[in-house]
C-alpha positions as CSV (number, residue, x, y, z in Angstrom):
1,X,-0.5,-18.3,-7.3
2,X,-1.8,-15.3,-5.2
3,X,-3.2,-12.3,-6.7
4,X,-1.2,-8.8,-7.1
5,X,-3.8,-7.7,-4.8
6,X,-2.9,-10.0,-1.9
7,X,0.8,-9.4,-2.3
8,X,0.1,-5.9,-1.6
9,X,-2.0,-6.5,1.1
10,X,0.5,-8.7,2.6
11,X,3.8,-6.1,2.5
12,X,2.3,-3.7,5.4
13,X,2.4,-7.2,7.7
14,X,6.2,-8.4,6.5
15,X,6.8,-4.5,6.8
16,X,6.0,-4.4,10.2
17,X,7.6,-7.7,11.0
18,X,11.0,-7.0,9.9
19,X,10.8,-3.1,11.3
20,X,9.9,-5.0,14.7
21,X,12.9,-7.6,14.5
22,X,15.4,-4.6,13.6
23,X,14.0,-2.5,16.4
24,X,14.2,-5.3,19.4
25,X,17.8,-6.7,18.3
26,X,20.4,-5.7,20.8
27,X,17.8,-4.2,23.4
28,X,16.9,-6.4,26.5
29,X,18.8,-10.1,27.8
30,X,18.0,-11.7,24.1
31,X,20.7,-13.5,23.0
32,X,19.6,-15.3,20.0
33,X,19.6,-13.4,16.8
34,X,16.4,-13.2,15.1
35,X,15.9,-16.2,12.4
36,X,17.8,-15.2,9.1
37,X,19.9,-12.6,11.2
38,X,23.4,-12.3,12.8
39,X,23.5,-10.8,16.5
40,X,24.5,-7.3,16.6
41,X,27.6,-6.4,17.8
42,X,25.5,-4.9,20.5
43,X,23.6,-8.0,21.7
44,X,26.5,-10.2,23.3
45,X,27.5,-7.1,25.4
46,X,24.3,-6.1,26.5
47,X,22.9,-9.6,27.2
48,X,25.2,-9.7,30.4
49,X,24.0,-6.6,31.5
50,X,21.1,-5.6,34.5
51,X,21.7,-1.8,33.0
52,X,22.7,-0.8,29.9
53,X,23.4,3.2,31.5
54,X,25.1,1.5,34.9
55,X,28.5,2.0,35.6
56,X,28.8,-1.6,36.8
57,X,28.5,-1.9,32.9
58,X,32.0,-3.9,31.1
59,X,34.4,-1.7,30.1
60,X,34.3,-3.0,26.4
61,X,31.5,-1.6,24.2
62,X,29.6,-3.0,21.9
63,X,30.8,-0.9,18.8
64,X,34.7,-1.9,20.2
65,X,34.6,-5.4,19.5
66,X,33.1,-4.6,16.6
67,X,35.1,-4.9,12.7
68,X,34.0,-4.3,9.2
69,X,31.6,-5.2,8.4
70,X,29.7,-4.7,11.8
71,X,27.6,-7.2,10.9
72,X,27.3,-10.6,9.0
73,X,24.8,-12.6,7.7
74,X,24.2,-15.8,8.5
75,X,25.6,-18.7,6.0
76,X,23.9,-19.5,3.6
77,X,21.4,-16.2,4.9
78,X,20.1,-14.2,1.7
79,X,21.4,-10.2,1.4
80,X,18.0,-7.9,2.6
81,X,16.2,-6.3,-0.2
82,X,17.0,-3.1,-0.7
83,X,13.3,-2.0,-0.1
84,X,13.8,-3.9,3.1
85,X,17.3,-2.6,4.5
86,X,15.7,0.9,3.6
87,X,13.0,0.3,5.9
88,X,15.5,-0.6,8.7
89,X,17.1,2.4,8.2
90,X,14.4,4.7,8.2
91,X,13.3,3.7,11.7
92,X,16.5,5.3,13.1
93,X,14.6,8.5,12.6
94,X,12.5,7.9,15.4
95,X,15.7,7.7,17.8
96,X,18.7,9.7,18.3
97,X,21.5,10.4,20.8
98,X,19.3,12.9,23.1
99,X,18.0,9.5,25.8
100,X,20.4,9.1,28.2
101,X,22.5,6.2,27.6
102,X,20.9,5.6,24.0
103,X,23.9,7.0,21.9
104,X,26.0,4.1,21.4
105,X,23.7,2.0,20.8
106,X,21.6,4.5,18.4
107,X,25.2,5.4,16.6
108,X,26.0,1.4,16.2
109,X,22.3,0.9,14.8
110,X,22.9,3.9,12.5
111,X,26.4,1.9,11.0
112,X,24.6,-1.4,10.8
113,X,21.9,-0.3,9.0
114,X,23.9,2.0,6.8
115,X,26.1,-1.0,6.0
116,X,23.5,-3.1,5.4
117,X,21.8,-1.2,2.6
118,X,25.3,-0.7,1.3
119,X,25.3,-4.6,1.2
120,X,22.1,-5.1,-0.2
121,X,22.5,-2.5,-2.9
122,X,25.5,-3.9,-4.3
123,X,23.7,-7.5,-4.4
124,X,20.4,-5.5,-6.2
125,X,19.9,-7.0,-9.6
126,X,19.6,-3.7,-10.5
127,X,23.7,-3.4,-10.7
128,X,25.8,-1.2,-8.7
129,X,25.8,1.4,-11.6
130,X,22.4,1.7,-10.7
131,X,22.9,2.9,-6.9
132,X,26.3,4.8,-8.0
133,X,25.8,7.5,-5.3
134,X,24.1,6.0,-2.2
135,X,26.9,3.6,-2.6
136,X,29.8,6.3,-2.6
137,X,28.5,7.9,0.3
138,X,28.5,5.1,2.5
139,X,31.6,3.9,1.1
140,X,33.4,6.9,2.1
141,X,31.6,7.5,5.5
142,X,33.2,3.4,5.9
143,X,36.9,5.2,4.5
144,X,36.3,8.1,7.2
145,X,36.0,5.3,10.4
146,X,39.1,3.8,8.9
147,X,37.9,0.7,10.8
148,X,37.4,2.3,14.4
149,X,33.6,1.1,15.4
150,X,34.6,2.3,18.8
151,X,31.8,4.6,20.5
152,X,34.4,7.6,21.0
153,X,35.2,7.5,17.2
154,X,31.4,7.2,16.2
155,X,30.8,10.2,18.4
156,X,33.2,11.9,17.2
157,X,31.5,11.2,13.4
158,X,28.6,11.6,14.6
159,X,27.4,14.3,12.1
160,X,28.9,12.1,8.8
161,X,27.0,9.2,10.3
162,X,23.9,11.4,10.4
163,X,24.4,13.2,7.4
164,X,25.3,10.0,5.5
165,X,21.8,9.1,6.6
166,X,20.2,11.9,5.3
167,X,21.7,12.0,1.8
168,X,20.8,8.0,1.3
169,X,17.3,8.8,2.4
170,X,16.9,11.5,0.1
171,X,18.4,10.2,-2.8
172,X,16.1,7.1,-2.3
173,X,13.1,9.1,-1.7
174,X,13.8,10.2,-5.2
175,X,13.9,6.4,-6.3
176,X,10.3,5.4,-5.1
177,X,11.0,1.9,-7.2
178,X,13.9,1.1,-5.4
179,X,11.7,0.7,-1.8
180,X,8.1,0.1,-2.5
């Protein structure tokens, strides 16, 4: 049985691993989803692509062909720890809509991981009574897209995407348990 010690030592390295398969899915020709994951909506669009930003680029986007939720798991696939969907999230931080020809796919990322969480927390063992408010906020950022994953309508919610972001992030900052 390995020690508390090793498990600890361990987390950074499945940390990084997961923050590293979140990061690369739907950038570049991959087409296979990582194990244990569902493509993105974005990676069957962008796999036929030379250029994400060209105008040669399919008049269908990603976040169009898109419905809720925007992703799924695998069968069979086991819901992300929350720790673990929190992780995803928080990488969005370090990406934003100011790279030319990065918003779509920055806003979709944002929505997937957002939904994600929202999945995870609501399989927690923790309960749902537990998460109470990172769950209404994302449940009524869903209610605002009323279904639309389309880019214009993420751009156009751009700030309630970002600002759903934020509050999640801060009320789990002040829930330390819930992602170390």
């Amino acid at each position: 049985m390995p020690s508390a010690a090793a498990a600890r030592r361990a987390t950074p390295v499945l940390l990084a691993a997961v923050l590293l398969t979140s990061c690369s899915s739907g950038h570049g020709d991959a087409t296979a989803p990582a194990p244990g994951k569902a493509s993105s909506p974005a990676a069957p669009a962008a796999a036929g692509r030379s250029d994400p930003a060209s105008p040669a680029s399919p008049a269908t986007s990603p976040s169009e062909t898109a419905g809720y939720p925007t992703t799924e798991a695998a069968p069979g696939a086991a819901v992300p720890q929350v720790r673990d969907a929190f992780a995803v999230l928080q990488a969005t931080y370090n990406d934003g809509c100011t790279t030319p020809g990065n918003c779509e796919y920055f806003l979709t990322r944002v929505l997937d991981n957002l939904n994600d969480l929202y999945n995870s927390m609501k399989a927690s063992p923790k309960g749902t009574g537990h998460f109470a408010a990172p769950l209404a906020r994302i449940r009524a950022m869903q209610d605002a897209l009323e279904g639309d994953f389309s880019f214009p309508n993420l751009k156009r919610h751009q700030k309630l995407l970002l600002d759903t972001r934020e509050e999640v992030n801060t009320w789990m900052q002040s829930h330390p348990d819930d992602y170390r």
